[in-house]
C-alpha positions in Angstrom: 38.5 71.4 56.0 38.5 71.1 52.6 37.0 73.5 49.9 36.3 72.8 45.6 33.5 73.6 43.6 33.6 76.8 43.7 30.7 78.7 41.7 30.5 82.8 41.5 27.7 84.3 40.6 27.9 88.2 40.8 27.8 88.3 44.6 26.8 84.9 45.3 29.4 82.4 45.5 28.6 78.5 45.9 30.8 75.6 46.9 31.6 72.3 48.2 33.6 71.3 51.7 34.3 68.7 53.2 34.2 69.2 57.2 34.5 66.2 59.6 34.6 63.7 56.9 31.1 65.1 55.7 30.4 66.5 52.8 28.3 70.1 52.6 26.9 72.3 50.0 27.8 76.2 51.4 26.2 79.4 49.9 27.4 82.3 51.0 26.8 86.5 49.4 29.4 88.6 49.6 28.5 91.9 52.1 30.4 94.9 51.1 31.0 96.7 55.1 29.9 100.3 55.6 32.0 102.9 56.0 34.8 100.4 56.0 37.0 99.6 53.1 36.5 95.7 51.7 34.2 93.7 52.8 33.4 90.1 53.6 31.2 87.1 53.1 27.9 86.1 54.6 26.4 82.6 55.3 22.7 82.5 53.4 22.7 78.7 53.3 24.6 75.3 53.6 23.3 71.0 54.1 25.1 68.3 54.7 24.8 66.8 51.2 24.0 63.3 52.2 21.5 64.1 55.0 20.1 67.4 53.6 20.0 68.6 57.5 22.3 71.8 58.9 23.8 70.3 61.3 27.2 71.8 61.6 27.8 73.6 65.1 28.3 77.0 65.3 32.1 77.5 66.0 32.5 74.7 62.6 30.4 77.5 60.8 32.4 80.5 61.9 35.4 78.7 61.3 34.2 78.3 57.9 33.2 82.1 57.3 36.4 82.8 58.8 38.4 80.7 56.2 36.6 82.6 53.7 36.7 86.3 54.4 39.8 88.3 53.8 42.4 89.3 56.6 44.7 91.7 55.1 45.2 95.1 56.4 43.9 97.2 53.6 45.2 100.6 54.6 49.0 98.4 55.0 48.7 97.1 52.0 48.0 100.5 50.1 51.1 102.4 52.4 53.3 99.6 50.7 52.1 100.4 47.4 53.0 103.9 47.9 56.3 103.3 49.0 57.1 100.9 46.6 56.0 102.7 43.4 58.0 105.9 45.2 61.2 103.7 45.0 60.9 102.8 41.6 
């Protein structure tokens, strides 16, 4: 899977990927999580840009989404900053 183009607009972002030698046009918003620190990004619309159908499967979309949205451990990450601006 390969991603360029990318386009952000406030929350929107737009972009190009190539999956399964196919080229597709992705739109997805970015969906900040209740109660939860972060956040993550939300498929609003994609076509194959040759066909104009959606015809990508739905473990090829979530491995999509899940290329996209974050994995870090935010709580971690701010314990490290702590600790590390403590030692300085």
């Amino acid at each position: 899977m390969e991603l360029s183009n990318f386009i952000l607009h406030n929350d929107i972002l737009l972009f190009h990927a190539i999956i399964a030698n196919q080229e597709y046009v992705f739109t997805v918003k970015w969906k900040a999580l209740e109660n939860k620190k972060g956040g993550e990004w939300e498929l609003k619309s994609y076509l194959n840009h040759s066909t104009g159908q959606q015809d990508l499967n739905e473990v090829q979309l979530q491995q999509l989404i899940d290329r996209l949205n974050p994995t870090w451990n935010f709580d971690k990450d701010q314990e490290q900053l702590r600790n590390a601006t403590k030692n300085d």
